[in-house]
N, C-alpha and C positions, 0 to 999 in steps of 0.2 A: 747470363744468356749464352755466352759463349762456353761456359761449363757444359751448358745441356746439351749446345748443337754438338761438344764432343763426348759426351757421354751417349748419343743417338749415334752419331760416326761407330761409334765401340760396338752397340750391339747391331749394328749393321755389320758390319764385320763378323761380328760372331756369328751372325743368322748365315752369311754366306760358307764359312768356314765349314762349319758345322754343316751344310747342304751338300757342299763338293765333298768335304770330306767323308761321309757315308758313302759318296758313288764311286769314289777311288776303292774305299775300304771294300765293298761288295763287286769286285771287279776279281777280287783275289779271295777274298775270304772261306769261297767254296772248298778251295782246293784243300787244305788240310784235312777238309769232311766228307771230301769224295770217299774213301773207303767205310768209312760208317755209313753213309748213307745210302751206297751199296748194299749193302748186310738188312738195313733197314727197312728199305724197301725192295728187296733182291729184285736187281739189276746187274748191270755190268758196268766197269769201267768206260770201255765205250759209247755207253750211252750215257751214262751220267756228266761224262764233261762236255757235255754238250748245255749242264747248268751253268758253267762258265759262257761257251762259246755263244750259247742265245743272244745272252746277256750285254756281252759285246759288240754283238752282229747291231740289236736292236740300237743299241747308241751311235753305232757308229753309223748308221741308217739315217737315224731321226734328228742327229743334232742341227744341220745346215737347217732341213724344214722346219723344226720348231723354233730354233731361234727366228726366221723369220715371219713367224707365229706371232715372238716377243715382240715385232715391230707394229704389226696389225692390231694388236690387241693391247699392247704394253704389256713391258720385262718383269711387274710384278705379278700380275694375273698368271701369265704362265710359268713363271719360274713356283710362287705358290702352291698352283695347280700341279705340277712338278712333285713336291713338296707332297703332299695328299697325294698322288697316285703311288710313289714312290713308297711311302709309310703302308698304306694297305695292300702295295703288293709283297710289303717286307711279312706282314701278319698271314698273309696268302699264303707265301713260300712255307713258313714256319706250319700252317696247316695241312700242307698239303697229305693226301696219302698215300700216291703214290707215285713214279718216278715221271710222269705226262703230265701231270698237275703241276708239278715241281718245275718243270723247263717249259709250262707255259704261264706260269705265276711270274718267272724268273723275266720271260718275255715285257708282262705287261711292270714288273719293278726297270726296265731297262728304260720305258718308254717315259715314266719321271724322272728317271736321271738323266736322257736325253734333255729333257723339257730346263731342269735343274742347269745343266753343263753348259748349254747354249744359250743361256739369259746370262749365266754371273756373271760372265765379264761384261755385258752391255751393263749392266745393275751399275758395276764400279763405276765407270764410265759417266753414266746417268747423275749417279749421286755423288760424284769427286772429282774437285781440277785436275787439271792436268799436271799440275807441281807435287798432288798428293796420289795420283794412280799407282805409281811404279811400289810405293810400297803397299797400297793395298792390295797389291796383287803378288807383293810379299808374302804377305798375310793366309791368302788364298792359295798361294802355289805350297802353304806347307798342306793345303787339302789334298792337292794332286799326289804330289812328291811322298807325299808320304802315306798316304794313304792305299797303296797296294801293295808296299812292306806291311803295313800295319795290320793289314785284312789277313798277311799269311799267320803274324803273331794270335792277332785275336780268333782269327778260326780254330787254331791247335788249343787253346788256352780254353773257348768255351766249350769247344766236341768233345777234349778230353774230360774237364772238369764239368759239366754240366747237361749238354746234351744238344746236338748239330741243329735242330731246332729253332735254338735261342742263338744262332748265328743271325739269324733274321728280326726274331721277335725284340732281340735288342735296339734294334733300331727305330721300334714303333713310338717309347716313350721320347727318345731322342727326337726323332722326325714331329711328334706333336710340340716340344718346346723348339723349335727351328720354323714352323708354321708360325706358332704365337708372336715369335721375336719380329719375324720376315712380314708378316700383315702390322707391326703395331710400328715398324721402324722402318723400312724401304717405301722410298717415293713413289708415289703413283705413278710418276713419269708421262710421258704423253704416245700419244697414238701415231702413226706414219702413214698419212692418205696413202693406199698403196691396194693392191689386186691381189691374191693370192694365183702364182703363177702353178697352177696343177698340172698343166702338160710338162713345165719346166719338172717339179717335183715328182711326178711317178717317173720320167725319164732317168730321172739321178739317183732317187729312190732304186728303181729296179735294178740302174747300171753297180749299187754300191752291194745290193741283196748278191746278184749274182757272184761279184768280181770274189765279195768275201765269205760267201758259200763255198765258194773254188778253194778259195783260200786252205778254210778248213778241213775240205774235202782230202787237199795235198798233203797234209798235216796227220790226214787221219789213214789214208789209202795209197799214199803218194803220185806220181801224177798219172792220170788215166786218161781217158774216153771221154768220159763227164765232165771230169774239172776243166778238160781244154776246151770241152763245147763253151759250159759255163761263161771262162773269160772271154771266148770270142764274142759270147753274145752283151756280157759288160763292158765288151771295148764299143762293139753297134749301139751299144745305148748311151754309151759316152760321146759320140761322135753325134748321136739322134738328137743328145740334151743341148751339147754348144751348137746345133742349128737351132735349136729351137729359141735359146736365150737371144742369137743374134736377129731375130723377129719380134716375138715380143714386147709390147713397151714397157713393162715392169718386168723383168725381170730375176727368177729366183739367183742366182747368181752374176750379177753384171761384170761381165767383160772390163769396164773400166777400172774395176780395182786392179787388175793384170798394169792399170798404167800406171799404179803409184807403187812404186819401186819395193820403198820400205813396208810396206804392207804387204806383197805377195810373196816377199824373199823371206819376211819374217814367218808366213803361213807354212812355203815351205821346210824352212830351220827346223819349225814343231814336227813336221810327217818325220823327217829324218831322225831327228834326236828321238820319238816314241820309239820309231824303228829299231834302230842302233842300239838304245840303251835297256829298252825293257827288253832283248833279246839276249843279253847280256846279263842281267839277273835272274832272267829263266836258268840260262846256262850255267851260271854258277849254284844256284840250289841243286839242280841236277849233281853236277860234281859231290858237292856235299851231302847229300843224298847217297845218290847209286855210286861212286867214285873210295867217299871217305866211310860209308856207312852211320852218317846223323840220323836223327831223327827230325822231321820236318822244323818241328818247335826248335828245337836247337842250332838246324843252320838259320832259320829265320833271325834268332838272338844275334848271329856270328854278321849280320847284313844290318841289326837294327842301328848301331851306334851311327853308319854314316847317311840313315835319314833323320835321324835326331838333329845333328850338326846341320843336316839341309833345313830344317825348320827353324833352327834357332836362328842362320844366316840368312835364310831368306827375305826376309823384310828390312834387314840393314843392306842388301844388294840394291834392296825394291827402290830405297830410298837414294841410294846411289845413282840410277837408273833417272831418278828426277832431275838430280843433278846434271847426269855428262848425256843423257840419250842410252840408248839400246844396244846398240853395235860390239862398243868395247865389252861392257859385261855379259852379256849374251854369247861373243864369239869365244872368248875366257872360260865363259863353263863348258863349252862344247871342245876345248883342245884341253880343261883338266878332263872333261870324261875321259877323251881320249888316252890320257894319262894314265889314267884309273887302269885301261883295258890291258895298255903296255904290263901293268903291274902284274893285274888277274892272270896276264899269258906265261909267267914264271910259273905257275903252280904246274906241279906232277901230282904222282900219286902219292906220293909220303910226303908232300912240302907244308912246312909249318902255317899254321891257319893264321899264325901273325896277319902273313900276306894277304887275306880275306879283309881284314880290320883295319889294311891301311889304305886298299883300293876303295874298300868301302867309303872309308871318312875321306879321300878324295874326290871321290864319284859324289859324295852329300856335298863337299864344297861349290864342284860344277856346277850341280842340280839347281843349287841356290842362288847360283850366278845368270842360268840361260831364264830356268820360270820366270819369276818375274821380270826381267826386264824384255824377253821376248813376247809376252802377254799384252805386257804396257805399249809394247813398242805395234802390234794389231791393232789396239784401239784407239790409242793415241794419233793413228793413220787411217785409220777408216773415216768416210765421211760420215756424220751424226746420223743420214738416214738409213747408214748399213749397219750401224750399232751391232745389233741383232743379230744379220746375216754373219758378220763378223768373226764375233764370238760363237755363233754355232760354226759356222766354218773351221774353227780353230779347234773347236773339239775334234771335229771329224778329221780333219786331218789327223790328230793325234789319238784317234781312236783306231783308225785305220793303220795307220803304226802300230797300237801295240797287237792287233790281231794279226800284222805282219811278221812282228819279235816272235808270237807264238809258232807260225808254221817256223819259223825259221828254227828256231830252239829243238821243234820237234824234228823236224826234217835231215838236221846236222845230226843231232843224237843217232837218228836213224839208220846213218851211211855205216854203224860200226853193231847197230846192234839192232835186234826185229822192232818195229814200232810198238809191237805189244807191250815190249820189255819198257821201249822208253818213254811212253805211257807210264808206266810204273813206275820209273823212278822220279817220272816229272810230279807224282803223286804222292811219292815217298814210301812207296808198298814194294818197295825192289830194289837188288841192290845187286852191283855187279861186283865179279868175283876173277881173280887170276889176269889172264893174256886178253881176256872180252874188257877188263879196266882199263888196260894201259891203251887198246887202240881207242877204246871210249876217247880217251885222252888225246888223243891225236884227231880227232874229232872236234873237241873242245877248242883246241888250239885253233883251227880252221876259221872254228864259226865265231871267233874273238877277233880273229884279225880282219871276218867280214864287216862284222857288228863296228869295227875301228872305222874301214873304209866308207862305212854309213855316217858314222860320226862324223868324220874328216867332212864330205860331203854339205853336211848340213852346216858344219865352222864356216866352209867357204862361201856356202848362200849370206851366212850370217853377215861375212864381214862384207861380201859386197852388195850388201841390203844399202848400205848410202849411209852418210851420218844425217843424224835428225837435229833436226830444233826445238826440246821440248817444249819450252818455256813459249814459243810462237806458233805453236801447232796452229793448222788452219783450219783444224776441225772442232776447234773449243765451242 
């Protein structure tokens, strides 16, 4: 008996793994195939990574709402539903014919990985004590963590070897046995009497479309006319949404998670650490890239060893995390990232790529340390009936991070060289040459010791998030 209920544990895990991990992987996977797909469908650069930026905009949009979807309906229906949307938009993309098709396929695949992102962690939660969360969320953060290195590997590996296409279409047979596992193994779980709060929803909705419209806008034109209209009017609908919440009887965001310490300190830790860190691996492919003159496949290789290290660690921190609480390991990963950045800020233009391979495996150690036990340490604080809300809130914050890492990556590049250029090399279709490298390089430096002071930031929400009690949580 006990065999099966963990033999059912195992492929429950796998079904989750397997689900985040596609939506990490397709968060990055494009990018090695923006130049072929250019060609393919003659377009431009400018408009094609806008297959990326959809993609991101749409999750980072939908996750708070659909996880609270997951409450009204239950975490398996829609994470499922997630599951299926996400699979036929991956077949969509892979059909599409031309570059409108493509970044409105890529839209409706954003909307089940939204659906996907913002149920997992309620799922864990759902189906696993409190004494077993922190490692399944080991388990699950090698989907995160690893999973938008691994999309730059496999993008370069199937575009070159096979055809940008099958960047997508890969994921159709995957996505149908993650369906199979996810309907035969995940709990039904139960329903949350609750209202669908629609005015709270388009208010936050609109406030996140506009803020990271802007966002991209800056990234892509730098800052104008538009993009400051833009944020002004996502700060009006940010100010429109928290009146609206404090009326309402249900809800889409309740104000009382703000009182429980460890839960909104840990919400914020994730905005910053996306922020901080994936801004930071942008900046370093760049380097190696336009800087050293790699080829995309090749710096990817020179980054993969320290998420491998983040995967394998991961689930022994998870399990750590069960042990002593959230705080220590969580705050530990976020001052080795920090480590990691000190490292990365030695590199020049001729400095040995050693140095790539050691920030790397320290940066995989951090990673290993904050995921999980910062995951566990959201749910494990949420009350049962914000499950949902919870875990979609935690994507969004950390989705909205890494659309922040990207203006930022691009924005720095920018100050030494035309956006066109750094477009290019953030593509791997360019590459800088002579006295335009070296101030690159001083660029680089700038936006390493920003990316630090975002890190640092988020170490200090961490450690003073409060020490928890796992073992007594009052939300079991």
């Amino acid at each position: 008996m006990e065999s099966a209920k963990m033999d059912r544990s195992s492929k429950l895990i796998v079904s989750l793994l397997i689900a985040v991990l596609m939506g990490a992987v397709d968060s990055t996977i494009v990018l090695l195939a923006l130049p072929t797909i250019n060609d393919s469908l003659h377009t431009q650069l400018s408009v094609s990574i806008w297959i990326i930026m959809i993609y991101l905009l749409v999750i980072a949009v939908g996750t708070t709402q659909l996880g609270r979807l997951g409450d009204l309906f239950t975490r398996k229906k829609i994470f499922i539903s997630g599951l299926g949307i996400f699979t036929l938009g991956s077949a969509l993309c892979g059909a599409s014919g031309t570059i409108l098709e493509l970044i409105a396929f890529r839209a409706f695949q954003g909307v089940g990985t939204a659906m996907i992102q913002s149920n997992s962690g309620a799922i864990v939660a759902d189906n696993f004590p409190p004494n077993q969360r922190g490692r399944v969320y080991g388990y699950t953060s090698v989907g995160y963590n690893a999973g938008a290195m691994l999309g730059i590997v496999l993008g370069g590996i199937i575009t070159t070897f096979v055809g940008w296409q099958y960047i997508f279409y890969i994921n159709v047979p995957i996505g149908i046995v993650a369906i199979y596992i996810g309907v035969r193994y995940i709990n039904p779980g139960r329903k949350v009497e609750s209202k669908l709060d629609l005015p709270g929803m388009l208010s936050l909705g609109l406030a996140l479309v506009l803020i990271s419209y802007a966002a991209v806008d800056i990234s892509s034109y730098g800052i104008r006319l538009l993009n400051i209209i833009l944020i002004v009017a996502g700060i009006l609908s940010i100010t429109s949404f928290i009146i609206i919440e404090g009326r309402v009887k249900k809800p889409l965001l309740p104000m009382r998670i703000f009182k429980i310490r460890v839960l909104s300190f840990s919400l914020l830790a994730s905005f910053f650490q996306s922020l901080g860190f994936l801004a930071v691996v942008f900046i370093i492919i760049m380097y190696l890239q336009g800087v050293r003159g790699l080829t995309p496949f090749d710096s990817s290789l020179l980054l993969l060893p320290g998420y491998l290290i983040g995967s394998v660690l991961g689930p022994k921190f998870g399990k750590l995390t069960d042990r002593i609480g959230a705080r220590a390991p969580a705050t530990g990963g976020l001052l080795m990232m920090g480590v990691s950045i000190l490292v990365y800020s030695t590199l020049t233009v001729s400095a040995s790529l050693y140095i790539i391979l050691v920030a790397s495996a320290l940066t995989g150690i951090g990673s290993s340390m904050f995921y999980p036990a910062n995951n566990s340490a959201v749910m494990a604080n949420s009350p049962k009936d914000l499950y949902g809300m919870s875990s979609g809130f935690l994507r969004t914050m950390s989705n909205i991070g890494m659309l922040g890492s990207f203006v930022i990556s691009i924005s720095i590049a920018s100050l030494s060289v035309s956006r066109a250029v750094a477009f290019e090399v953030f593509a791997g279709v360019g590459k800088l040459l002579g006295n335009v490298s070296a101030s690159f390089m001083v660029g680089i430096h700038y936006s390493l010791y920003v990316s630090l002071a975002i890190i640092m930031i988020g170490a200090f929400l961490s450690f003073v998030r409060g020490k928890e009690n796992r073992q007594a949580s009052p939300n079991t």
